[in-house]
Biopython code that builds the backbone (N, CA, C, O; Angstrom):
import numpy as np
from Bio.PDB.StructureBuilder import StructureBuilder

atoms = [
    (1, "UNK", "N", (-46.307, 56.861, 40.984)),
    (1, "UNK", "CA", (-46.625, 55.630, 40.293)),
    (1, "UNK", "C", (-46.445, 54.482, 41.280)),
    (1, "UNK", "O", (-45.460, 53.877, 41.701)),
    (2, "UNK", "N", (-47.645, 54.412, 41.475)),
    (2, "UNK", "CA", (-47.866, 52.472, 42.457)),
    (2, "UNK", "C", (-46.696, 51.836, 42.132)),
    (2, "UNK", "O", (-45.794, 51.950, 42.963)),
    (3, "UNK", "N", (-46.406, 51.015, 40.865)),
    (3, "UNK", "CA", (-46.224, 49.941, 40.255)),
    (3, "UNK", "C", (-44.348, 50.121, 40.646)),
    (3, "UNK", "O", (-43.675, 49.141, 40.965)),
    (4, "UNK", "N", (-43.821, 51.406, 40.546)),
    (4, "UNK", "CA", (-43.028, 51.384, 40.587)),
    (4, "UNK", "C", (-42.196, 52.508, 41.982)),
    (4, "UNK", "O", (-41.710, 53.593, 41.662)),
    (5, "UNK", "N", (-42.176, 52.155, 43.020)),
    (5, "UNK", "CA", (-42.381, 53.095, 43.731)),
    (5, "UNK", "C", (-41.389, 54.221, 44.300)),
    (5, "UNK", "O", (-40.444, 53.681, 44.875)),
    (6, "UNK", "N", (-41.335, 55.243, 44.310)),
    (6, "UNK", "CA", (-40.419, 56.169, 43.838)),
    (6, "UNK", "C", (-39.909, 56.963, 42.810)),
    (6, "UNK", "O", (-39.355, 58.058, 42.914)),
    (7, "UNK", "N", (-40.151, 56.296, 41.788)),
    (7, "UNK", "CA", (-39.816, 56.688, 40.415)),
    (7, "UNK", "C", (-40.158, 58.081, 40.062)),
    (7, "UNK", "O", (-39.374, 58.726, 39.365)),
    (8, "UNK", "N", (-41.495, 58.707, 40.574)),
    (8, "UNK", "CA", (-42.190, 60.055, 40.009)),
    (8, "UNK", "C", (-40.786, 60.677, 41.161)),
    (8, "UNK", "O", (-39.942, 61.415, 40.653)),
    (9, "UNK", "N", (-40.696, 60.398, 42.290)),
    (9, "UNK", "CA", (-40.066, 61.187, 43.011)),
    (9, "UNK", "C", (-38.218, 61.356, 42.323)),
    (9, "UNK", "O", (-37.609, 62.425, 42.297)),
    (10, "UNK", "N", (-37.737, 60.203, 41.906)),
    (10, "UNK", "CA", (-36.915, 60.507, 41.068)),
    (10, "UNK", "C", (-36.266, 61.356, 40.170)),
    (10, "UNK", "O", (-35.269, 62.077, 40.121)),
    (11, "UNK", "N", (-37.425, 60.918, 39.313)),
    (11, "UNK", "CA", (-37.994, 61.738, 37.930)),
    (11, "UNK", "C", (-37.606, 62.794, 38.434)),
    (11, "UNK", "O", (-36.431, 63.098, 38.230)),
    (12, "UNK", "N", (-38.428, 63.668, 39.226)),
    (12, "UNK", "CA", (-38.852, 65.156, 39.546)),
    (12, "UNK", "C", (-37.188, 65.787, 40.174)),
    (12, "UNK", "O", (-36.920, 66.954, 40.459)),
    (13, "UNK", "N", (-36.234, 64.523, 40.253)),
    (13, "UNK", "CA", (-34.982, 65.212, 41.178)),
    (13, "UNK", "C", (-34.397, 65.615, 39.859)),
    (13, "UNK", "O", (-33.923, 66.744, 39.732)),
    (14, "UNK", "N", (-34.403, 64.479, 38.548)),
    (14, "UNK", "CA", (-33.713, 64.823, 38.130)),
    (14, "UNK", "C", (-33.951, 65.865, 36.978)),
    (14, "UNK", "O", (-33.162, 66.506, 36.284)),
    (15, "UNK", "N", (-35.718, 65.785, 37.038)),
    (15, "UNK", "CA", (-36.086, 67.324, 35.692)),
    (15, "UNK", "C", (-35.620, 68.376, 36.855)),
    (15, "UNK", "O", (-35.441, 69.528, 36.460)),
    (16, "UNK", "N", (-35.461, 68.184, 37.869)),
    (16, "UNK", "CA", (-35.542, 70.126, 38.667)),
    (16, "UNK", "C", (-34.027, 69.507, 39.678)),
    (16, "UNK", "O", (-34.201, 69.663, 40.887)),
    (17, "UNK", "N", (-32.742, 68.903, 39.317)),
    (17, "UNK", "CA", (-31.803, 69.216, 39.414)),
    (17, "UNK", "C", (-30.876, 70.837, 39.985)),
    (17, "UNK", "O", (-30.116, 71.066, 40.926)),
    (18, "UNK", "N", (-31.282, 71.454, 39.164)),
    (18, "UNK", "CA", (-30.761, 73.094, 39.298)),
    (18, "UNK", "C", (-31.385, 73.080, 41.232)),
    (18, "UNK", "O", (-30.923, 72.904, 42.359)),
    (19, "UNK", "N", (-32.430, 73.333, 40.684)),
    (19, "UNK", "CA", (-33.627, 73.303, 42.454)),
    (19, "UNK", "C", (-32.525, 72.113, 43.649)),
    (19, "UNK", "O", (-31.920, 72.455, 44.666)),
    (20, "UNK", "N", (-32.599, 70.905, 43.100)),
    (20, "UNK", "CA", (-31.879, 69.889, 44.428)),
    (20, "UNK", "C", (-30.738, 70.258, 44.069)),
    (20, "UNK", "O", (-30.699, 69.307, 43.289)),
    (21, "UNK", "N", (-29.485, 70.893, 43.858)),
    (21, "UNK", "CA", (-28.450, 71.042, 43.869)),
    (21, "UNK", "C", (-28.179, 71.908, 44.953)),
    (21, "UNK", "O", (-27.189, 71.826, 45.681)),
    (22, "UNK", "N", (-29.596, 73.205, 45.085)),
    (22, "UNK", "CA", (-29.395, 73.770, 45.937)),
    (22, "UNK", "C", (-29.613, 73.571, 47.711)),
    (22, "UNK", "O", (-29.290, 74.143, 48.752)),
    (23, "UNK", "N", (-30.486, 72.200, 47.193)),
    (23, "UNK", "CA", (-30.823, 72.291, 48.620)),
    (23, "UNK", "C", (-32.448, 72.531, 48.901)),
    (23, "UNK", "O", (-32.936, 72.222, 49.989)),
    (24, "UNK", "N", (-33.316, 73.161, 47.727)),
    (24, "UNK", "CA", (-34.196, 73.409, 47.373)),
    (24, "UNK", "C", (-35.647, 72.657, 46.560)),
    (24, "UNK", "O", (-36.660, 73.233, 46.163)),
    (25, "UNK", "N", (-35.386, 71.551, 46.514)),
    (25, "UNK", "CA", (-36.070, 70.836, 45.718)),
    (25, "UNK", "C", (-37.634, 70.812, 46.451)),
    (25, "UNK", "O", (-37.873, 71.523, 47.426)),
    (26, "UNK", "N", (-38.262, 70.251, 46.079)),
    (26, "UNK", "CA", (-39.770, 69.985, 46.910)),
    (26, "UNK", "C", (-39.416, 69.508, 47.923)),
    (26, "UNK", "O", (-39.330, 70.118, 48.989)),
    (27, "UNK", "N", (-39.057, 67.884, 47.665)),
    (27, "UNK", "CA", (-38.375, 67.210, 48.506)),
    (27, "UNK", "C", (-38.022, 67.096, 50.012)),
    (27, "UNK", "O", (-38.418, 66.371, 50.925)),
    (28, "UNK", "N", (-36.914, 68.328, 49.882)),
    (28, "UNK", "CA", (-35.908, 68.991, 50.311)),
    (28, "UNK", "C", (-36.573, 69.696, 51.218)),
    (28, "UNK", "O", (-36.324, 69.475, 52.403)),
    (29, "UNK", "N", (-37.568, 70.703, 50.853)),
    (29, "UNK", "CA", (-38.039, 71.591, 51.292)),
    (29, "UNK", "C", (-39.090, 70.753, 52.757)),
    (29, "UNK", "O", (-39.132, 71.114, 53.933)),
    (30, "UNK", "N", (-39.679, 69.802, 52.217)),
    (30, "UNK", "CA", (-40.726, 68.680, 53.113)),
    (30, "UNK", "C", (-39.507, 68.429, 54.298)),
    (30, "UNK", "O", (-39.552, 68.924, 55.425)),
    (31, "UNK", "N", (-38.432, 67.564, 53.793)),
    (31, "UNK", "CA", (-37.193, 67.563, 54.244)),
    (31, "UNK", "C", (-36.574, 68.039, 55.681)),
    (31, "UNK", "O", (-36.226, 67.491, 56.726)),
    (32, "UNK", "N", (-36.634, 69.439, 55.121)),
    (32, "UNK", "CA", (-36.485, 70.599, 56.187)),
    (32, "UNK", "C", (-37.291, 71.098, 57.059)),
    (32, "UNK", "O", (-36.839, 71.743, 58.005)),
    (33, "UNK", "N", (-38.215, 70.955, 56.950)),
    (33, "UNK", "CA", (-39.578, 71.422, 57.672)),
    (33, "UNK", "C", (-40.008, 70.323, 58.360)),
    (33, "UNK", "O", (-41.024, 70.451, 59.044)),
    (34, "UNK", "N", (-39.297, 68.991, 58.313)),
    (34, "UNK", "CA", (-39.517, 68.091, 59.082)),
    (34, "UNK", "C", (-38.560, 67.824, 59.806)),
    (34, "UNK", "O", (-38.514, 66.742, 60.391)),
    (35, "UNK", "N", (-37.866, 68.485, 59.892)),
    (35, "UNK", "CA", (-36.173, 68.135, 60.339)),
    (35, "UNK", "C", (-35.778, 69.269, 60.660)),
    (35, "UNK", "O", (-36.409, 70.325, 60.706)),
    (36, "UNK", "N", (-34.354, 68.977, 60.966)),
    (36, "UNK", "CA", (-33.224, 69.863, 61.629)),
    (36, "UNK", "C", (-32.211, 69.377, 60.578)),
    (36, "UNK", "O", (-31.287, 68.590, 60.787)),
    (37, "UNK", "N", (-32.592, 70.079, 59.199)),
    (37, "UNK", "CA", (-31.928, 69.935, 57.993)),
    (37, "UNK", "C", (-31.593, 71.260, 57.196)),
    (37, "UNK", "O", (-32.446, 72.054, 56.798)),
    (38, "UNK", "N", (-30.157, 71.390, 57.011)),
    (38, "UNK", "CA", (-30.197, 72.715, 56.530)),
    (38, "UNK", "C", (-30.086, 72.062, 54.826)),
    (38, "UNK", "O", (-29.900, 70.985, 54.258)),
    (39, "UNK", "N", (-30.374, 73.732, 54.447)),
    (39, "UNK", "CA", (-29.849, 73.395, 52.127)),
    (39, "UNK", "C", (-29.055, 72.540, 52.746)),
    (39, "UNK", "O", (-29.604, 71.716, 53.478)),
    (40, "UNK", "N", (-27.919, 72.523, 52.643)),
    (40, "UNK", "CA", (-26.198, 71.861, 52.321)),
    (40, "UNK", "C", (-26.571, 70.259, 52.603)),
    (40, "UNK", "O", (-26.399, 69.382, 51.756)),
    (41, "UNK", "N", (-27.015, 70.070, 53.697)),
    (41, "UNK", "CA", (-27.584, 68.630, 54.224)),
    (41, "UNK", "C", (-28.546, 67.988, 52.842)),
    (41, "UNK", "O", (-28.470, 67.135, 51.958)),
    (42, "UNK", "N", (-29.465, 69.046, 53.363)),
    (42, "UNK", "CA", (-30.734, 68.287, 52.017)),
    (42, "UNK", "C", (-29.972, 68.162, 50.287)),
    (42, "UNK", "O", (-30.257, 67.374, 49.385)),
    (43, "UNK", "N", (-29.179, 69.016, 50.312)),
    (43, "UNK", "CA", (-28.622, 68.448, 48.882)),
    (43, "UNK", "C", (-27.799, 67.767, 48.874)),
    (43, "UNK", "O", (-27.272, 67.782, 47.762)),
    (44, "UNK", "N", (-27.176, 66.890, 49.758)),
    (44, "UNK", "CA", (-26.139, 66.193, 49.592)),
    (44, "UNK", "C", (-27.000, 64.662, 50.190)),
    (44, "UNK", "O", (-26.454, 63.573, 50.371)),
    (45, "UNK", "N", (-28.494, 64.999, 50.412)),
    (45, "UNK", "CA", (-29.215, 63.389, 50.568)),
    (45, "UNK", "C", (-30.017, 63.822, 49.366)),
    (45, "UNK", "O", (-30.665, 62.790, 49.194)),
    (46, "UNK", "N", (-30.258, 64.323, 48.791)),
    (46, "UNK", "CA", (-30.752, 64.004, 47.232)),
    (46, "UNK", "C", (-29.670, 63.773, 46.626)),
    (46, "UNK", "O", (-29.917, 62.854, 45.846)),
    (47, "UNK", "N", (-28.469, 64.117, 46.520)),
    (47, "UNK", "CA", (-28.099, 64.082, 45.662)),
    (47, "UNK", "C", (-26.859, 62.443, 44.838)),
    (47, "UNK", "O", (-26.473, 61.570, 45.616)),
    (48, "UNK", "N", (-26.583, 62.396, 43.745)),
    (48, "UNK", "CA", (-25.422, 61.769, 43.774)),
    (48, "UNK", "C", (-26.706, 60.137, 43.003)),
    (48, "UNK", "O", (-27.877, 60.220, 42.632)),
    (49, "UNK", "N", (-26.043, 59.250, 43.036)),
    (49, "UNK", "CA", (-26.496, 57.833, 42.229)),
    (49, "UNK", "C", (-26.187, 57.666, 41.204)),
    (49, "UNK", "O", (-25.302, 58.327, 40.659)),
    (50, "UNK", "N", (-27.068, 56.390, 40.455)),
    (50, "UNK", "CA", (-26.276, 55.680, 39.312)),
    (50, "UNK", "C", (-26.831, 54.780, 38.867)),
    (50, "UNK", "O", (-27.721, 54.353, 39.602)),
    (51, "UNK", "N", (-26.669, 54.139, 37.709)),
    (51, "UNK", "CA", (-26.643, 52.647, 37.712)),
    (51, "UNK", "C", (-26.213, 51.716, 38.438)),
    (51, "UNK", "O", (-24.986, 51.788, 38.492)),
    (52, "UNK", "N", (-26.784, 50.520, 39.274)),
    (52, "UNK", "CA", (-25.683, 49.628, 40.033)),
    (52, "UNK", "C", (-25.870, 48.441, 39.310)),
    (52, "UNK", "O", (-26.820, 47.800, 39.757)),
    (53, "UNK", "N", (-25.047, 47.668, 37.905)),
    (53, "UNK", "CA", (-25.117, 46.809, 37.951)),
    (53, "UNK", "C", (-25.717, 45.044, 38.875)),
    (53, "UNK", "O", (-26.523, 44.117, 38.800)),
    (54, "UNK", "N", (-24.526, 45.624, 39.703)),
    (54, "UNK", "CA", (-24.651, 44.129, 41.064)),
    (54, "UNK", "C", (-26.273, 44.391, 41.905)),
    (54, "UNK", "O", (-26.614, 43.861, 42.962)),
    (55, "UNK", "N", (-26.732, 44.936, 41.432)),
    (55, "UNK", "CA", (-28.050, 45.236, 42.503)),
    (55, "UNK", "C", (-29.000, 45.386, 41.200)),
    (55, "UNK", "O", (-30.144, 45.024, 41.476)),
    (56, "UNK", "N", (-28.849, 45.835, 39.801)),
    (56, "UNK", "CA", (-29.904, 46.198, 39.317)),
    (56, "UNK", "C", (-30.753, 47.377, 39.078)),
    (56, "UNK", "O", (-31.752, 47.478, 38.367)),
    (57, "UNK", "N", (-30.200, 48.184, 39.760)),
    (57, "UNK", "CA", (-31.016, 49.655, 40.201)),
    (57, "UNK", "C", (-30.375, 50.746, 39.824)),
    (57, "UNK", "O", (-29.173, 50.988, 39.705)),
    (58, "UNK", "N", (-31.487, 51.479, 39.623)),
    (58, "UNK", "CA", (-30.726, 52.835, 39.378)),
    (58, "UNK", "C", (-31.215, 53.958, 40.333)),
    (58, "UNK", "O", (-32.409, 54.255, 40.328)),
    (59, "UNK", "N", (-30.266, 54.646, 41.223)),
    (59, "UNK", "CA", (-30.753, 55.171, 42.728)),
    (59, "UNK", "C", (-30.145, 56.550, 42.014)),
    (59, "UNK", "O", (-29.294, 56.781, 41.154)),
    (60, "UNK", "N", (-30.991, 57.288, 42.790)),
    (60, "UNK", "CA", (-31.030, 58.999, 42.070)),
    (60, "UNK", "C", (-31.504, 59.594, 44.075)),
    (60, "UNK", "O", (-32.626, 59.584, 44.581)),
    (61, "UNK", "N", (-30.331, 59.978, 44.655)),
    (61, "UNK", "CA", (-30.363, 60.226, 46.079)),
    (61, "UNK", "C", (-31.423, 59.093, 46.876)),
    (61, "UNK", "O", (-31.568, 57.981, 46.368)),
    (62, "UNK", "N", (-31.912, 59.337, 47.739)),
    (62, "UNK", "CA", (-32.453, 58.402, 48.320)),
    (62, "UNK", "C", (-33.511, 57.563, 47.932)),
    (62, "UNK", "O", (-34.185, 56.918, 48.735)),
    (63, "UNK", "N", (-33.685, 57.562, 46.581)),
    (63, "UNK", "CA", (-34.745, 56.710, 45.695)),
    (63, "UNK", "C", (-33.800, 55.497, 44.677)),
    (63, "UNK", "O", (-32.760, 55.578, 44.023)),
    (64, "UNK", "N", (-34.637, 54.562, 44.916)),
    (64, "UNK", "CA", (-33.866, 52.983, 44.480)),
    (64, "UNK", "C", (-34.866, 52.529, 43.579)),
    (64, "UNK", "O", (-35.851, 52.183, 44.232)),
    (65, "UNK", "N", (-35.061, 52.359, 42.165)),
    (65, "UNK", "CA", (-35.679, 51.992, 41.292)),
    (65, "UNK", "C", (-35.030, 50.519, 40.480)),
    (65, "UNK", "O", (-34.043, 50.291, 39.780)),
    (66, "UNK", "N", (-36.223, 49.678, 41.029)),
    (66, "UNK", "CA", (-35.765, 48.543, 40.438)),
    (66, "UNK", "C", (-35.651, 48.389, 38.817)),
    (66, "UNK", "O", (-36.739, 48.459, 38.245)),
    (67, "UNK", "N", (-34.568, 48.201, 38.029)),
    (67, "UNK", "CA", (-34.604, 48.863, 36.857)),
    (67, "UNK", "C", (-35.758, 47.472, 35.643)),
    (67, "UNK", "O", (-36.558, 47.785, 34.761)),
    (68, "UNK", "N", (-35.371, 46.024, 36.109)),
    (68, "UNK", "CA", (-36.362, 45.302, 35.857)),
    (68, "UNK", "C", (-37.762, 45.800, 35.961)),
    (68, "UNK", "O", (-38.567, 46.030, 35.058)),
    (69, "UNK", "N", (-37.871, 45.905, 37.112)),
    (69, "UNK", "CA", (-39.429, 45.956, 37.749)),
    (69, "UNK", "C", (-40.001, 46.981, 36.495)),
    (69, "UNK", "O", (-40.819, 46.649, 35.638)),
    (70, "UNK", "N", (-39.395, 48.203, 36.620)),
    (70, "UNK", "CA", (-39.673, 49.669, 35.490)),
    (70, "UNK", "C", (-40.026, 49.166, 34.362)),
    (70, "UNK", "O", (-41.120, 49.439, 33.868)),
    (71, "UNK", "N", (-39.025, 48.230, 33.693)),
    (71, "UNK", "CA", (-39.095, 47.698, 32.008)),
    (71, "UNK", "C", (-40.300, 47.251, 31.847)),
    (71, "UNK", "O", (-41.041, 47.682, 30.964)),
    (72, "UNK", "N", (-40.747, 46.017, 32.971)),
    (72, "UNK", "CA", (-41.957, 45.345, 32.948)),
    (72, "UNK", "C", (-42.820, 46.399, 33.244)),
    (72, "UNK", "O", (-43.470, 46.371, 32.199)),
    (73, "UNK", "N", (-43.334, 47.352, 33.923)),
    (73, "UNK", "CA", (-44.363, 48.285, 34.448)),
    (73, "UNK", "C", (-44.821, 49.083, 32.919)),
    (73, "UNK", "O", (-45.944, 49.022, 32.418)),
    (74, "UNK", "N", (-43.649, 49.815, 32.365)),
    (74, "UNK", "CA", (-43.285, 50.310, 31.244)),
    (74, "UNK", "C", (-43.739, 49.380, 30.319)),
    (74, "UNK", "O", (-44.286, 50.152, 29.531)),
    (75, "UNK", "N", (-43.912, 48.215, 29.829)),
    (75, "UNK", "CA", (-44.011, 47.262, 28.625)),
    (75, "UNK", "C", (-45.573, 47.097, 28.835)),
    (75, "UNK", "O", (-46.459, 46.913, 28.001)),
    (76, "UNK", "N", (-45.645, 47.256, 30.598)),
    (76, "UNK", "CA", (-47.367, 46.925, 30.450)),
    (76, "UNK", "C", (-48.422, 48.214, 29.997)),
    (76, "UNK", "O", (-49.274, 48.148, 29.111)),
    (77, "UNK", "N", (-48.219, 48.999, 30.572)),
    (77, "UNK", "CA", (-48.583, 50.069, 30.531)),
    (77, "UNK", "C", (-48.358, 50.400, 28.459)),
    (77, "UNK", "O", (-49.271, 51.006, 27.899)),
    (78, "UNK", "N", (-47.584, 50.105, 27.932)),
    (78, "UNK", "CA", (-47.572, 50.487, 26.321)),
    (78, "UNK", "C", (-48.376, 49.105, 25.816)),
    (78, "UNK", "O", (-48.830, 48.863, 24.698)),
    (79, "UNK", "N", (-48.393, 48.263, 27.061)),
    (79, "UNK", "CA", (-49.685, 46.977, 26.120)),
    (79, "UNK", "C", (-51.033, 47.417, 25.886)),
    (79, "UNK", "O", (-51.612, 47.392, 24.800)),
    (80, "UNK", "N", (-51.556, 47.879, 27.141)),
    (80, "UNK", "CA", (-52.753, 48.645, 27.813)),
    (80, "UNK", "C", (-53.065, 49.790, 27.072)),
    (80, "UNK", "O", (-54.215, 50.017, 26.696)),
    (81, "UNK", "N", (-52.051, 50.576, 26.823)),
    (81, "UNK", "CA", (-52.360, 51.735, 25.776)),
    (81, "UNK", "C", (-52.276, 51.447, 23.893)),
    (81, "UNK", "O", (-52.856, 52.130, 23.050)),
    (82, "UNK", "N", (-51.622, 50.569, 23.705)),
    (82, "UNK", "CA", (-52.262, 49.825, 22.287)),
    (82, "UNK", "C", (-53.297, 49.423, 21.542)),
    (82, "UNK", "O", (-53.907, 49.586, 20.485)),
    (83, "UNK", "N", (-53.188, 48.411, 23.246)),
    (83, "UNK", "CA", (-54.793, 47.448, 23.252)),
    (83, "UNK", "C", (-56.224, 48.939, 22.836)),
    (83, "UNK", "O", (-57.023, 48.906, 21.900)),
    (84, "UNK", "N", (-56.084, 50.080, 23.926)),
    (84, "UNK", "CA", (-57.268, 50.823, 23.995)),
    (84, "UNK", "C", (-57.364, 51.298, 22.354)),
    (84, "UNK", "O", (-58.420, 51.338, 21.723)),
    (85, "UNK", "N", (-56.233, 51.594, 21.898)),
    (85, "UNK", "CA", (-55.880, 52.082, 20.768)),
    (85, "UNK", "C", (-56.605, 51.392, 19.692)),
    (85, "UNK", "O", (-57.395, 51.996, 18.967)),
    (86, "UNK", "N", (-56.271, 49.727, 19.535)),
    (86, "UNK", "CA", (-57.242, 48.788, 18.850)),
    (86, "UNK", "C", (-58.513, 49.120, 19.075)),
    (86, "UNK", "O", (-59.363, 49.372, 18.222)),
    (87, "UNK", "N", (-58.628, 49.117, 20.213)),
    (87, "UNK", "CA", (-60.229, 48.708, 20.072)),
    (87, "UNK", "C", (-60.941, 50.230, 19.984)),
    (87, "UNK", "O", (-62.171, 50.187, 19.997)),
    (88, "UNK", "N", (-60.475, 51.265, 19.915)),
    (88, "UNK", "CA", (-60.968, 52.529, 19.375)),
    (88, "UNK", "C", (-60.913, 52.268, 17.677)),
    (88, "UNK", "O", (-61.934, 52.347, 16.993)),
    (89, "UNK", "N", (-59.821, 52.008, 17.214)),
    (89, "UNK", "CA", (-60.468, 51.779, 15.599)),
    (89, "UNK", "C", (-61.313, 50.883, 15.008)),
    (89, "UNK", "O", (-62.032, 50.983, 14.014)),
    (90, "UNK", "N", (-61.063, 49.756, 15.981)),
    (90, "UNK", "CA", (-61.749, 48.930, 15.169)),
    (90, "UNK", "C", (-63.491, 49.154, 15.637)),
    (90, "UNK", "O", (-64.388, 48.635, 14.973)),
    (91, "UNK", "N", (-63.786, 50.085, 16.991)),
    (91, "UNK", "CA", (-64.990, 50.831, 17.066)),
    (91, "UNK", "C", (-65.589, 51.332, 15.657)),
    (91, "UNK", "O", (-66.552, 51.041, 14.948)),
    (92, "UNK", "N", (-64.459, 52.285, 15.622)),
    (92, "UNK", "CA", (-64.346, 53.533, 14.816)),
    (92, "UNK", "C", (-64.750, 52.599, 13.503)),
    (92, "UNK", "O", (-65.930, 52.612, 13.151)),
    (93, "UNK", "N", (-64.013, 51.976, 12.941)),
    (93, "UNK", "CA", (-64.709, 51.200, 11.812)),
    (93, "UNK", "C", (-65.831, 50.462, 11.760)),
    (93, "UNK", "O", (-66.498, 50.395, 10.727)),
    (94, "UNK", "N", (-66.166, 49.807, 12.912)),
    (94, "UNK", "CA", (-67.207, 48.977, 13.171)),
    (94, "UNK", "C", (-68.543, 50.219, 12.416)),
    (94, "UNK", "O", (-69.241, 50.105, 11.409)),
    (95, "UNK", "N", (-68.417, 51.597, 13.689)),
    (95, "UNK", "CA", (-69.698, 52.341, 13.587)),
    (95, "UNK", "C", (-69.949, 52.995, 11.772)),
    (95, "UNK", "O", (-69.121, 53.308, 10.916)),
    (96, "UNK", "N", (-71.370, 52.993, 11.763)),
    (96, "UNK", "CA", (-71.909, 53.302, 10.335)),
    (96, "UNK", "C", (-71.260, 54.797, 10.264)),
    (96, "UNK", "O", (-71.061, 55.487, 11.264)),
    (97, "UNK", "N", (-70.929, 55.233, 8.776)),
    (97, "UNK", "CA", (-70.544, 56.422, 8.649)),
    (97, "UNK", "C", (-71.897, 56.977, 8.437)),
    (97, "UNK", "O", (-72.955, 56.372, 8.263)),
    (98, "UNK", "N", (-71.586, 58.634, 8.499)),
    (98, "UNK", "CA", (-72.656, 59.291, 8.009)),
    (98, "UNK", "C", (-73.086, 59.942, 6.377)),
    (98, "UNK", "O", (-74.162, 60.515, 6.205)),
]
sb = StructureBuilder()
sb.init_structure("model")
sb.init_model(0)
sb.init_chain("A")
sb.init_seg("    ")
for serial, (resi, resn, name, xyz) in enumerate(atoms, 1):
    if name == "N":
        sb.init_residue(resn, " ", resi, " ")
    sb.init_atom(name, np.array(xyz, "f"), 0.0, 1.0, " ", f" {name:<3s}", serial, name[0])
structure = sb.get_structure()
């Protein structure tokens, strides 16, 4: 996701957790194959974060998600999908039945 950048990579640490714990994640794996990174290394730079109040963010290993920025990305994105929503019914009503 453009808007918010990092976030899918996030996401994905923390649905497949079990995977980056080991050392194993996608990630991880890119990680290693680019590096002189063993498991133990690669899971201990995915791993670990939080909420940080004083900063705003919520960091999930080496990904920093501005937690503002998200709300707004998130609020637009459910405007955009409403809006399409309207204007499909009121299509939908507009067109003659059969």
């Amino acid at each position: 996701m453009v808007a918010v950048p990092g976030l899918i990579e996030a996401r994905d640490i923390l649905i497949h957790f079990d995977r980056y714990a080991l050392g194993d994640g996608n990630q991880q794996r890119r990680l290693r194959s680019q590096s002189d990174v063993d498991e133990a290394e690669a899971a201990r730079h995915f791993w670990g974060g939080g909420y940080d109040p004083a900063t705003g963010e919520f960091a999930v290993g080496p990904h920093h998600i501005p937690i503002q920025r998200a709300y707004a990305e998130a609020r637009a994105l459910f405007g955009a999908i409403y809006n399409a929503a309207q204007a499909l019914d009121e299509a939908r009503r507009a067109a003659p039945s059969d």
